[in-house]
Biopython code that builds the backbone (N, CA, C, O; Angstrom):
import numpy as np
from Bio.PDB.StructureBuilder import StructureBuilder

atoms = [
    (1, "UNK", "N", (0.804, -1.201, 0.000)),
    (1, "UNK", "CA", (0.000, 0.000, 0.000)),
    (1, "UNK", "C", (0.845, 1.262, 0.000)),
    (1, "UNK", "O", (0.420, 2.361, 0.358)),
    (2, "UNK", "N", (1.856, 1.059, -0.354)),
    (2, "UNK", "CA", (3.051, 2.251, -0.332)),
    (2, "UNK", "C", (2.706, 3.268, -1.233)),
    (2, "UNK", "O", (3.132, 4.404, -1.021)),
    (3, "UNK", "N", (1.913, 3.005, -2.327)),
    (3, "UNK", "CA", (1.967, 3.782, -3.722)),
    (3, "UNK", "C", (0.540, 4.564, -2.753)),
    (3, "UNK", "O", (0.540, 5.781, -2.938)),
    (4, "UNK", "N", (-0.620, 4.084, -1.797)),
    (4, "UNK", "CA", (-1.599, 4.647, -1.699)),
    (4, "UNK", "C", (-1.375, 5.751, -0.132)),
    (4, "UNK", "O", (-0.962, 5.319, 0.944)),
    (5, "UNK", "N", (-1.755, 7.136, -0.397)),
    (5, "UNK", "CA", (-1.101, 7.953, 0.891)),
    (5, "UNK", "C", (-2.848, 8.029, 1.407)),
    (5, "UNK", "O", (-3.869, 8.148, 0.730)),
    (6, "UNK", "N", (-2.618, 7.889, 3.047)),
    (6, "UNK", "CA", (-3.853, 7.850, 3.907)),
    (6, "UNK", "C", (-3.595, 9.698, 4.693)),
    (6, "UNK", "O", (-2.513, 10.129, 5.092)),
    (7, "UNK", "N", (-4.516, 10.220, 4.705)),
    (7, "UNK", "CA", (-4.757, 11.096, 5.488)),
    (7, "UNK", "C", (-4.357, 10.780, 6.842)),
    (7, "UNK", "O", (-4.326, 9.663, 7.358)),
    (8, "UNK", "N", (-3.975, 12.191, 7.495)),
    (8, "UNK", "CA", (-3.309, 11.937, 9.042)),
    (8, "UNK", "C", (-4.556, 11.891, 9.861)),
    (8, "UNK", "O", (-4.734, 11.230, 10.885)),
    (9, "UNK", "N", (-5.578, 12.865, 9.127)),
    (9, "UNK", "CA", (-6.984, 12.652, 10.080)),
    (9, "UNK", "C", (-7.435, 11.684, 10.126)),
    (9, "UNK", "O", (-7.575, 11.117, 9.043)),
    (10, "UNK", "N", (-7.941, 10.915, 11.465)),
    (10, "UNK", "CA", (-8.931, 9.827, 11.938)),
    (10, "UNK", "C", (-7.697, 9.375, 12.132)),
    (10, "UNK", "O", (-7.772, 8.646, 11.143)),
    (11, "UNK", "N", (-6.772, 9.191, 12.476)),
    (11, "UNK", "CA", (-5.734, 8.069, 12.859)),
    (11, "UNK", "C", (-5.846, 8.411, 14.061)),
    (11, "UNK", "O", (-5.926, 9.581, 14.434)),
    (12, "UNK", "N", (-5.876, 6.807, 15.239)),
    (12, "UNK", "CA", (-6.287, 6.893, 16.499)),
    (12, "UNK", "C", (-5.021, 6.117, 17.107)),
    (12, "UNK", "O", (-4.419, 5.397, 16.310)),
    (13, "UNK", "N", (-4.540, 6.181, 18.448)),
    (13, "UNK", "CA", (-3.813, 5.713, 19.060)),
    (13, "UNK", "C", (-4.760, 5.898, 20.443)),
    (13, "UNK", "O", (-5.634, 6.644, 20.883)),
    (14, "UNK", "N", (-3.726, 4.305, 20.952)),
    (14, "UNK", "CA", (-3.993, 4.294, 22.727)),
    (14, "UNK", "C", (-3.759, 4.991, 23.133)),
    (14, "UNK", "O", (-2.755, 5.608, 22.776)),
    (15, "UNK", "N", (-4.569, 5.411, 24.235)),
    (15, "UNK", "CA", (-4.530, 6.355, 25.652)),
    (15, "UNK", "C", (-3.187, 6.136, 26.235)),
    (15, "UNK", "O", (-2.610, 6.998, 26.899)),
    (16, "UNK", "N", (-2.671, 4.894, 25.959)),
    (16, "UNK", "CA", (-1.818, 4.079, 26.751)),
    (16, "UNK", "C", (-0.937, 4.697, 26.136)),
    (16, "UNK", "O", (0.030, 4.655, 26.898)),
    (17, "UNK", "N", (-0.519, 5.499, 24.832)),
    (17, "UNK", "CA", (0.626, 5.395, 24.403)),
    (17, "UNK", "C", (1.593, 7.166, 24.511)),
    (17, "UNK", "O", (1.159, 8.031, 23.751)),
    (18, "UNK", "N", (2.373, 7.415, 25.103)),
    (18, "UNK", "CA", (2.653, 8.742, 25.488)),
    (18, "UNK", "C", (2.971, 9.221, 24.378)),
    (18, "UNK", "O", (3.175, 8.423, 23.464)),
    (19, "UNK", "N", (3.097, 10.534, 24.152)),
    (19, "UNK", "CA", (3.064, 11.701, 22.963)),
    (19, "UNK", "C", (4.811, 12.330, 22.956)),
    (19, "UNK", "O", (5.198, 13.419, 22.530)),
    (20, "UNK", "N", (5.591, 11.265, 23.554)),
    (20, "UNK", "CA", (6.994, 11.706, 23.778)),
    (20, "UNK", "C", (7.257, 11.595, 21.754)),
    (20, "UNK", "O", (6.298, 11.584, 20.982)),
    (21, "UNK", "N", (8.257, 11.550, 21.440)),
    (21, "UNK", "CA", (8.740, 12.131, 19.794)),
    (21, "UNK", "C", (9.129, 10.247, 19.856)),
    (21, "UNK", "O", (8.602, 9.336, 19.216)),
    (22, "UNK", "N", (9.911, 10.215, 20.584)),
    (22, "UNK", "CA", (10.734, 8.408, 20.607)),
    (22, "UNK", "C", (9.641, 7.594, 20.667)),
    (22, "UNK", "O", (9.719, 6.777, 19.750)),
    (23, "UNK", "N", (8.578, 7.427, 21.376)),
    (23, "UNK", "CA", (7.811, 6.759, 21.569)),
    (23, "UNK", "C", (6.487, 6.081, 20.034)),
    (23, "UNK", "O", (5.495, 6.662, 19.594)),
    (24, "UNK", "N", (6.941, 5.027, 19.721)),
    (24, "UNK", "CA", (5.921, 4.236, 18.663)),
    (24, "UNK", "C", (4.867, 3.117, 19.080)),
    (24, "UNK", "O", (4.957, 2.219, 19.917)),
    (25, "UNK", "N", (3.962, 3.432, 18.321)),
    (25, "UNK", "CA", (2.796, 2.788, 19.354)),
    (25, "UNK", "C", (2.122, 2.071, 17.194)),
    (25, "UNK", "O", (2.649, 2.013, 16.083)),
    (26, "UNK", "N", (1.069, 1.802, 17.666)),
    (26, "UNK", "CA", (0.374, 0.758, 16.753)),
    (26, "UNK", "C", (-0.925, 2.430, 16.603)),
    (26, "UNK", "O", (-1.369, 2.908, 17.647)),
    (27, "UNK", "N", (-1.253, 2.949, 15.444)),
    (27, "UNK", "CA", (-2.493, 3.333, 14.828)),
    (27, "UNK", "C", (-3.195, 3.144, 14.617)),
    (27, "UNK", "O", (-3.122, 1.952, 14.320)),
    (28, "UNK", "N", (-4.564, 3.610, 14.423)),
    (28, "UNK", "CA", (-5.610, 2.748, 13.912)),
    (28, "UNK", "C", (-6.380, 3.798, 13.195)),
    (28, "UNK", "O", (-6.393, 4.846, 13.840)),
    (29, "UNK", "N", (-6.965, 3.852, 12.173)),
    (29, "UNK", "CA", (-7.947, 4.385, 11.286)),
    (29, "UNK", "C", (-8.903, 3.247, 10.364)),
    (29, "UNK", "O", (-8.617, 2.145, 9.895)),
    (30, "UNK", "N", (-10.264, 4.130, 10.344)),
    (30, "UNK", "CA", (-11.208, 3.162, 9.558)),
    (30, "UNK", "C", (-11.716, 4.044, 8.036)),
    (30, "UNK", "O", (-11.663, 5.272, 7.972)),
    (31, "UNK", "N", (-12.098, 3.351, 7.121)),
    (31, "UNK", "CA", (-12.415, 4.221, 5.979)),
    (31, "UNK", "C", (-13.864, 3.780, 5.703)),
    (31, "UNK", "O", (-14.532, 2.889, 6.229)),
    (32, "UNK", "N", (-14.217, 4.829, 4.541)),
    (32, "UNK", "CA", (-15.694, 5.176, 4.241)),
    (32, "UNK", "C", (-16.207, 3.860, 4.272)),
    (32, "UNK", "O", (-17.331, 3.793, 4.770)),
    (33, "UNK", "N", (-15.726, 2.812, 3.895)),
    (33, "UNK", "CA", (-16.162, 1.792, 3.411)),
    (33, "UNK", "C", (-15.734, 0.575, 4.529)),
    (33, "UNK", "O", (-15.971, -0.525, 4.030)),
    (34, "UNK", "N", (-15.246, 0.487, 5.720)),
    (34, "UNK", "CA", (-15.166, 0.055, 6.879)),
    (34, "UNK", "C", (-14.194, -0.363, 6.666)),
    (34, "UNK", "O", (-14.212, -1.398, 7.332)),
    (35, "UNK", "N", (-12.814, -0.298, 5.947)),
    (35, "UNK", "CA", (-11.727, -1.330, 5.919)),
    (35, "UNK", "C", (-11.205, -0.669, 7.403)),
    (35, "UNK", "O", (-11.615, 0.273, 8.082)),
    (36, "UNK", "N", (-10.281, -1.480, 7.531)),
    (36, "UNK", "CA", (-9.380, -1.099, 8.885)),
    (36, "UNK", "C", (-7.817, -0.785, 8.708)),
    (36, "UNK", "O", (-6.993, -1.334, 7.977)),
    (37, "UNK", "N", (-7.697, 0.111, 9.473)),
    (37, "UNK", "CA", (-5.539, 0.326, 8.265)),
    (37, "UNK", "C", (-5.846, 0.883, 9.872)),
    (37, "UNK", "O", (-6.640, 1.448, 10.624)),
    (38, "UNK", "N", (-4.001, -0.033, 9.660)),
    (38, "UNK", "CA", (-3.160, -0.324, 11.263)),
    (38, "UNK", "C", (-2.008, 0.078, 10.375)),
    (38, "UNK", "O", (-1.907, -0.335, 9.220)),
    (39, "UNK", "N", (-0.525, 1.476, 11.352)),
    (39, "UNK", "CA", (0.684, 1.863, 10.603)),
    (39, "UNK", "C", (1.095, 1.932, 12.227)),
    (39, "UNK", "O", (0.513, 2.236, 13.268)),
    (40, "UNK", "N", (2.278, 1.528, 11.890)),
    (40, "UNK", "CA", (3.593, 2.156, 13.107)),
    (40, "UNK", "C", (3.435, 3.804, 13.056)),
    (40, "UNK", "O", (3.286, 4.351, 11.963)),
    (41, "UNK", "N", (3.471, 4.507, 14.177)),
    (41, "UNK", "CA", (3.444, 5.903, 14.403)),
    (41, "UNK", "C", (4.747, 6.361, 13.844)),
    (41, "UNK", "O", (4.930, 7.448, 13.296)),
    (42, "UNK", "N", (5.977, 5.068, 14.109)),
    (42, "UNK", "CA", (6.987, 6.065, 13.490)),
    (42, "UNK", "C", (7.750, 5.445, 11.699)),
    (42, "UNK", "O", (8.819, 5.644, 11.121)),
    (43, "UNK", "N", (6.581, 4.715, 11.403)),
    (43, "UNK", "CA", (6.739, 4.395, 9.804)),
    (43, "UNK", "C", (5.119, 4.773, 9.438)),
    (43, "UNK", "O", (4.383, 3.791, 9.343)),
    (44, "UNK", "N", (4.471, 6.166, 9.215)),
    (44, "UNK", "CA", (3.383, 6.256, 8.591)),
    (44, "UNK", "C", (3.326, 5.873, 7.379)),
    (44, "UNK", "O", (2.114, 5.705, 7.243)),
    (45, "UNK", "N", (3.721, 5.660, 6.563)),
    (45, "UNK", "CA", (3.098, 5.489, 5.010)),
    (45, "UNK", "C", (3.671, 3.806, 4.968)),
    (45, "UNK", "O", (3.924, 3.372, 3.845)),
    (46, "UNK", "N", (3.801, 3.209, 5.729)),
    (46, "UNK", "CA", (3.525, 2.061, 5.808)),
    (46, "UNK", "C", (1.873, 1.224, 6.133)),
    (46, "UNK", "O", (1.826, 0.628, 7.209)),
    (47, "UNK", "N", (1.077, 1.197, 5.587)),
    (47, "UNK", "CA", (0.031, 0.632, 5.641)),
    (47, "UNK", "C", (-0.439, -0.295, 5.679)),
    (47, "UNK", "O", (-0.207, -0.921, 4.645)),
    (48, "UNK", "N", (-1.550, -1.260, 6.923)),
    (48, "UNK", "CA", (-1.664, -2.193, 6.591)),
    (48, "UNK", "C", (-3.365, -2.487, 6.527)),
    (48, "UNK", "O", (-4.083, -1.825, 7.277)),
    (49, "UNK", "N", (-3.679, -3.009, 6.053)),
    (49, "UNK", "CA", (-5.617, -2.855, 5.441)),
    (49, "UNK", "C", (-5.990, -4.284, 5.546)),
    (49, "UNK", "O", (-5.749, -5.240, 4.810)),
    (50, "UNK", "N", (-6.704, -4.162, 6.758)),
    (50, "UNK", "CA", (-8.004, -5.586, 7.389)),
    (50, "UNK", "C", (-9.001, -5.394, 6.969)),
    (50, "UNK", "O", (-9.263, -4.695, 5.990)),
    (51, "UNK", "N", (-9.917, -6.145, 7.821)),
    (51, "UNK", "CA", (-11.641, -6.276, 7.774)),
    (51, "UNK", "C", (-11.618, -5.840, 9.081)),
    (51, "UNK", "O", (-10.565, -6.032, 9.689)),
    (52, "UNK", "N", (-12.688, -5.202, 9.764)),
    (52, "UNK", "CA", (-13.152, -5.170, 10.943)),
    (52, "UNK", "C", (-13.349, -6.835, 11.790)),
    (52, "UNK", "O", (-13.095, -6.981, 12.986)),
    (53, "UNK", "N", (-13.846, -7.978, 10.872)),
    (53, "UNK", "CA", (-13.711, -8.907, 11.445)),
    (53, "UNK", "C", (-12.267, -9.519, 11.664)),
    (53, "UNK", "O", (-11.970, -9.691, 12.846)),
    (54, "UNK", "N", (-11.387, -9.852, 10.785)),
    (54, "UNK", "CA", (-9.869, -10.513, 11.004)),
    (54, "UNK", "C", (-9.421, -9.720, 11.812)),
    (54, "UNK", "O", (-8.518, -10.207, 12.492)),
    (55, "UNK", "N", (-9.795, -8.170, 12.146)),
    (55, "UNK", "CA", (-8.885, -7.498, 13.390)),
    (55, "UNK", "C", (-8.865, -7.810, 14.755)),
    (55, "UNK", "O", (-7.986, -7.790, 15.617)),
    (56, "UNK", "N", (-10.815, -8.293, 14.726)),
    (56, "UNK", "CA", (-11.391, -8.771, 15.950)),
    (56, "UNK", "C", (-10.625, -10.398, 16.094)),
    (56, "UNK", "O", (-10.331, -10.864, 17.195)),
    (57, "UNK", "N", (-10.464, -10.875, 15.243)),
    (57, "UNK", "CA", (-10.117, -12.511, 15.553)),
    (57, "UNK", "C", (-8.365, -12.219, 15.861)),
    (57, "UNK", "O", (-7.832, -12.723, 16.849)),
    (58, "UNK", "N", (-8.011, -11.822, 15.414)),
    (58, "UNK", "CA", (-6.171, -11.206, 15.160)),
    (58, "UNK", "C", (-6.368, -10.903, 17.097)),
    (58, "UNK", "O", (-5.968, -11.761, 17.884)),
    (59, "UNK", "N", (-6.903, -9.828, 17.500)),
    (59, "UNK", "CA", (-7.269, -9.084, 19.055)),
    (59, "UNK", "C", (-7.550, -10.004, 20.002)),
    (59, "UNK", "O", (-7.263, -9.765, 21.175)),
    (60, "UNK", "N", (-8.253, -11.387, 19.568)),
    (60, "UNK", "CA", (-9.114, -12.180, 20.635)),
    (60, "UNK", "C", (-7.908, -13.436, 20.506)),
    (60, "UNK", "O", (-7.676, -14.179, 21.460)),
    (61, "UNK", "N", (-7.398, -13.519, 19.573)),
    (61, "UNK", "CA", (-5.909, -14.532, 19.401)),
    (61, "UNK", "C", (-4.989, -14.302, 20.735)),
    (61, "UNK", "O", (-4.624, -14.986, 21.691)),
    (62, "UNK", "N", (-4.794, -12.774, 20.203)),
    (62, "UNK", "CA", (-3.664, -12.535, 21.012)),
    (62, "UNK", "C", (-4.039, -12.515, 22.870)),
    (62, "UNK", "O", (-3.217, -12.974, 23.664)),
    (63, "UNK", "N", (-5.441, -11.890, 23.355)),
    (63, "UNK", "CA", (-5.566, -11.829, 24.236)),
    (63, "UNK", "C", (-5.485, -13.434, 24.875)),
    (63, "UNK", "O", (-5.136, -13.716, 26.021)),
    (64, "UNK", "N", (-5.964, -14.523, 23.660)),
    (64, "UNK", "CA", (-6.047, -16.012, 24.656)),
    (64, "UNK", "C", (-4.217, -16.355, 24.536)),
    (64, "UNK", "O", (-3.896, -17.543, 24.541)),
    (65, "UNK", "N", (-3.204, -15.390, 24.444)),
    (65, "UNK", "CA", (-2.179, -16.380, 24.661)),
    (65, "UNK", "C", (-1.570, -16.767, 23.293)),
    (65, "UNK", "O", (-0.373, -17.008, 23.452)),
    (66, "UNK", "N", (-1.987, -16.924, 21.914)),
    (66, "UNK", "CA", (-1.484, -18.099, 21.049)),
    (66, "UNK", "C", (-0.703, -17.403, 20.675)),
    (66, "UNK", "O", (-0.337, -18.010, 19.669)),
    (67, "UNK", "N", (0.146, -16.120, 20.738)),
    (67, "UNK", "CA", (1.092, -15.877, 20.326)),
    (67, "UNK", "C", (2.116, -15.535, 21.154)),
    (67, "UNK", "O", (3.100, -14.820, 20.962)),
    (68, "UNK", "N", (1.833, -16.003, 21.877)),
    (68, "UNK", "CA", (3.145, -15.816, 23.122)),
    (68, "UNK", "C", (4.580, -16.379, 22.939)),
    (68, "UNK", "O", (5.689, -15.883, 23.136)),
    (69, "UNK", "N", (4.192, -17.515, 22.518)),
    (69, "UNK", "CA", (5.113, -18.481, 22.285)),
    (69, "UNK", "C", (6.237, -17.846, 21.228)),
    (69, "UNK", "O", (7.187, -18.590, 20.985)),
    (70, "UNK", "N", (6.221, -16.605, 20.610)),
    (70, "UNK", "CA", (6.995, -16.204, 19.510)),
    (70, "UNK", "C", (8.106, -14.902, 20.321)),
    (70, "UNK", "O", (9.076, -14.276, 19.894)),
    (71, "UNK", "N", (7.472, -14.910, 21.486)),
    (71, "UNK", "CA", (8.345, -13.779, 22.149)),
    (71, "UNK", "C", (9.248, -14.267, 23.150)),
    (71, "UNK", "O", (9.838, -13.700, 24.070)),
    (72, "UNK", "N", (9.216, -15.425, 22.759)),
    (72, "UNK", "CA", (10.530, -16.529, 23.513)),
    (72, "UNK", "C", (11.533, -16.951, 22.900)),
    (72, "UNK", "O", (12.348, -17.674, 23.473)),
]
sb = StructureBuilder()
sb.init_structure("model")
sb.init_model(0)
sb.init_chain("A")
sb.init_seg("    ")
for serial, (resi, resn, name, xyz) in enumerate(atoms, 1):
    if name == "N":
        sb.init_residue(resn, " ", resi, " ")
    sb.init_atom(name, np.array(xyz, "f"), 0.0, 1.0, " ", f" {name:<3s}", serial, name[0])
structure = sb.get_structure()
């Protein structure tokens, strides 16, 4: 999605994530048409474009654990 540039408006970040310059957190914006685009705060025009559903299954993965095993 490199060739396609997303507007800075509607891009959302966690509460959780501080507003220091060093600090990169995970984005989130939704478009007219409900796709979902997730970018690193400090690689914007890197884009990545879900469904509202695979984000929810991707979210409920990670909360049961199944990817834990990769940070070992």
């Amino acid at each position: 999605m490199s060739s396609t540039h997303w507007s800075a408006e509607g891009w959302r970040k966690s509460s959780y994530s501080a507003d220091a310059p060093d600090n990169a957190c995970v984005e989130l914006a939704q478009t007219p048409d409900a796709t979902i685009l997730l970018r690193e705060s400090d690689e914007p025009h890197t884009v990545i474009a879900t469904t509202p559903a695979a984000l929810r299954a991707l979210t409920r993965a990670v909360k049961a654990g199944r990817f834990d095993h990769l940070s070992r």
